[in-house]
C-alpha positions, 0 to 999 in steps of 0.5 A: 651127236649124229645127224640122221636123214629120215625119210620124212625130211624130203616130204614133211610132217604133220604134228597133231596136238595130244593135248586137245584130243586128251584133254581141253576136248573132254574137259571144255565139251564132254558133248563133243567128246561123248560124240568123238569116243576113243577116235584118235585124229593121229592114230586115224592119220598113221592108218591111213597114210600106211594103207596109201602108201605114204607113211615114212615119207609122211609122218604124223606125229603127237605134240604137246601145245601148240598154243593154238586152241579153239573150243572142241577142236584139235589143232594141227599143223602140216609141216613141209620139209621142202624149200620155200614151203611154210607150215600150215597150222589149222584147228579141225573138226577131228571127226568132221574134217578128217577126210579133207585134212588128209587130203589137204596133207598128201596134196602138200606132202606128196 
C-alpha cells in the first residue's frame, strides 16, 4: 500500500451520481430525459472546472447511488477536504441548476 497526496485533497470533490443520469432519469421520466439528451451533468462539471482553471484541485467524479433519489434529478454531493467542512449533498435540475451548482462548487472548493 502507498499513501498518495492528490491534489484534490486540499479542495474537494464533487461526486454526481451515474446512476440518476443513466438510468432513474430515463426510466422514471422519459419527458425529462427527451428534454436532457445525451448532456451529461459530470462531463459538463469537468469542461468547466478545466477551462477555469480549477480542475485537479477540484475533481468531479461519477458515483454509483448515494441512496438520495428525487423523480428527474441527480443527486450530487460537494465534498470539502478541508478541516471542519462538512459535505453538501443535493438533488439538482442537471440542466436547470448547473450554473449555480458550479457556482455553489468554486465558492466552496476554491
Amino acid at each position: 500500500m502507498q499513501d498518495v497526496k492528490p491534489k484534490w485533497l486540499g479542495s474537494g470533490l464533487v461526486l454526481v451520481c451515474e446512476r440518476c443520469s443513466r438510468e432513474r432519469i430515463p426510466e422514471e421520466t422519459p419527458e425529462i430525459a427527451e428534454k436532457i439528451g445525451d448532456f451529461q451533468l459530470r462531463d459538463w462539471l469537468k469542461t468547466k472546472l478545466k477551462e477555469d482553471g480549477h480542475w485537479g484541485k477540484i475533481r468531479a467524479i461519477s458515483t454509483s447511488c448515494m441512496d438520495v433519489c428525487a423523480k428527474g434529478r441527480v443527486t450530487v454531493c460537494i465534498d470539502p477536504m478541508t478541516g471542519g467542512d462538512t459535505p453538501q449533498p443535493m438533488v439538482v435540475d442537471p440542466i436547470g441548476d448547473r450554473d449555480a451548482l458550479y457556482d455553489r462548487i468554486v465558492k466552496n472548493l476554491s
